[in-house]
C-alpha positions as CSV (number, residue, x, y, z in Angstrom):
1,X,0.0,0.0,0.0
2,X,1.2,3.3,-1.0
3,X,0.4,6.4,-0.4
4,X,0.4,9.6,-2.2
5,X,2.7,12.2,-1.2
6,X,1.5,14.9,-3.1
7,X,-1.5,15.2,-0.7
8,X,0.6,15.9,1.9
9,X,2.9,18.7,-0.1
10,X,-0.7,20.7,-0.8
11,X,-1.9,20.9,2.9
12,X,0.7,22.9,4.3
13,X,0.8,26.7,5.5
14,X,3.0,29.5,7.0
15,X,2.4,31.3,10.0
16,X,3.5,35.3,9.4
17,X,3.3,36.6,12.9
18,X,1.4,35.5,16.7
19,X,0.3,37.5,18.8
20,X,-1.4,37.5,22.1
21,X,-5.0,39.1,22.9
22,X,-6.7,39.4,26.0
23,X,-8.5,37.0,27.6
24,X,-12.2,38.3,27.0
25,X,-13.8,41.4,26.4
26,X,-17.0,40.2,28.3
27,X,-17.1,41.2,31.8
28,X,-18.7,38.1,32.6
29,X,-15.6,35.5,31.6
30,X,-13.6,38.1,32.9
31,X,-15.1,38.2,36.7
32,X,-15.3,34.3,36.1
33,X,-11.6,34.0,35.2
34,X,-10.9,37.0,38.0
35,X,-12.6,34.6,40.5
36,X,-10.7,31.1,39.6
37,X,-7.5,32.5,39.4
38,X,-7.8,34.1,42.7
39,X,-9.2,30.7,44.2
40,X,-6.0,28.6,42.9
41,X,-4.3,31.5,44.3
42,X,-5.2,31.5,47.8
43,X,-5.2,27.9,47.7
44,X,-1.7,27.6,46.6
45,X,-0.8,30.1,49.5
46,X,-3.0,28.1,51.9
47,X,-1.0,24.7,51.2
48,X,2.4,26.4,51.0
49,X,1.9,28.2,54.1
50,X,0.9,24.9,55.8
51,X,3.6,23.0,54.3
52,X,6.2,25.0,56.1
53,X,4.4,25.7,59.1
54,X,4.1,22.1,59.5
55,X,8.1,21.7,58.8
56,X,8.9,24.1,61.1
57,X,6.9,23.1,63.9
58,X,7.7,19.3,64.2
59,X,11.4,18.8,65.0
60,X,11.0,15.9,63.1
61,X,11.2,17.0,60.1
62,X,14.0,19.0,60.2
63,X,16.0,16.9,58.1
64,X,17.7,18.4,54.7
65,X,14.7,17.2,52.5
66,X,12.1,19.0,54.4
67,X,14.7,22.1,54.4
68,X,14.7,22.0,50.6
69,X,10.9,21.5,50.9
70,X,10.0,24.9,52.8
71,X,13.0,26.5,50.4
72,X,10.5,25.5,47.4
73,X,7.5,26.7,49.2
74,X,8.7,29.9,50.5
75,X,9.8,30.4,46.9
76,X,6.4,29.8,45.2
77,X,4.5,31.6,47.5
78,X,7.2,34.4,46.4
79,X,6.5,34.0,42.6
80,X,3.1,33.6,42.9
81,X,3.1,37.0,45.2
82,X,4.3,38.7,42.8
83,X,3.1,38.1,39.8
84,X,-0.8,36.5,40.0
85,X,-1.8,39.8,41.7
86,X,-0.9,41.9,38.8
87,X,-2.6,39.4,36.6
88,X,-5.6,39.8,38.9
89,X,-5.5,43.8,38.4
90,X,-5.3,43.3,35.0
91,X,-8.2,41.3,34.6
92,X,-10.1,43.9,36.6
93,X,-9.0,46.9,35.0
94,X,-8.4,45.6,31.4
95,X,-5.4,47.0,31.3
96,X,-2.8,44.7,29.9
97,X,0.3,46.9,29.6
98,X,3.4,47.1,31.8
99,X,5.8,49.4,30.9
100,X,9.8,47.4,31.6
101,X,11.0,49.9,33.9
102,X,8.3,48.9,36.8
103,X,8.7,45.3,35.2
104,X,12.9,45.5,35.8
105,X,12.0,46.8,39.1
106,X,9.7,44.5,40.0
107,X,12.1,41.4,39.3
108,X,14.9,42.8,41.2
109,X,12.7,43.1,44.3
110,X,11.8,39.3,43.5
111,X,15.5,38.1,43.3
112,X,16.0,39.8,46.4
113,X,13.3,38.6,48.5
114,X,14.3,35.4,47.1
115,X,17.6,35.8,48.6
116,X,16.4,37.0,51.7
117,X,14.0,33.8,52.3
118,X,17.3,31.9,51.6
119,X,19.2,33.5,54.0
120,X,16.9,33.7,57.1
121,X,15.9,29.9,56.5
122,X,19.1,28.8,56.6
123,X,19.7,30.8,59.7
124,X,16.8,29.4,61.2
125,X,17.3,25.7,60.2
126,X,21.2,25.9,61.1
């Protein structure tokens, strides 16, 4: 059996550019998106909070896996600080532009909160 591979040379196409839109101009999808995201958000708080509160309070787990474990949590609840709750305020304002110079800002703040976490937990766990 063969099979003709001039039917596969016609059904072909270029893509000249991509570019993003917004999610909806509907205020509906855009409270129902505003509401989701902000429930995953709090809940991914809520279990990162609890996942180093629980490290932290049983000496037990004071072992270097559970130290890396709160490191990753207090770093995700540091990433999603800082940037769902923009995304949030743009949902609600439909505004979807960021100029770089608060964006540059913004991630040098991040890299040093980041380091900051770092520092005090190892202090703590050492």
């Amino acid at each position: 059996m063969s099979i003709n591979c001039s039917l596969w040379q016609d059904n072909s196409m270029s893509v000249k550019h991509f570019a993003f839109v917004k999610f909806s101009e509907a205020t509906e999808q855009c409270f129902l998106l505003f509401t989701l995201i902000l429930f995953m958000f709090l809940v991914s708080l809520t279990g990162n909070a609890l996942i180093v509160l629980a490290i932290w309070t049983n000496p037990a787990l004071h072992t270097p896996m559970y130290f890396f474990l709160a490191n990753l949590s207090l770093l995700e609840i540091g990433y999603t600080c800082s940037t769902i709750p923009k995304m949030l305020q743009n949902l609600l304002t439909e505004q979807g532009s960021q100029d770089s110079s608060s964006e540059n800002s913004g991630q040098e703040k991040q890299l040093h909160l980041e380091e900051s976490i770092l520092q005090i937990s190892w202090q703590i766990w050492t």
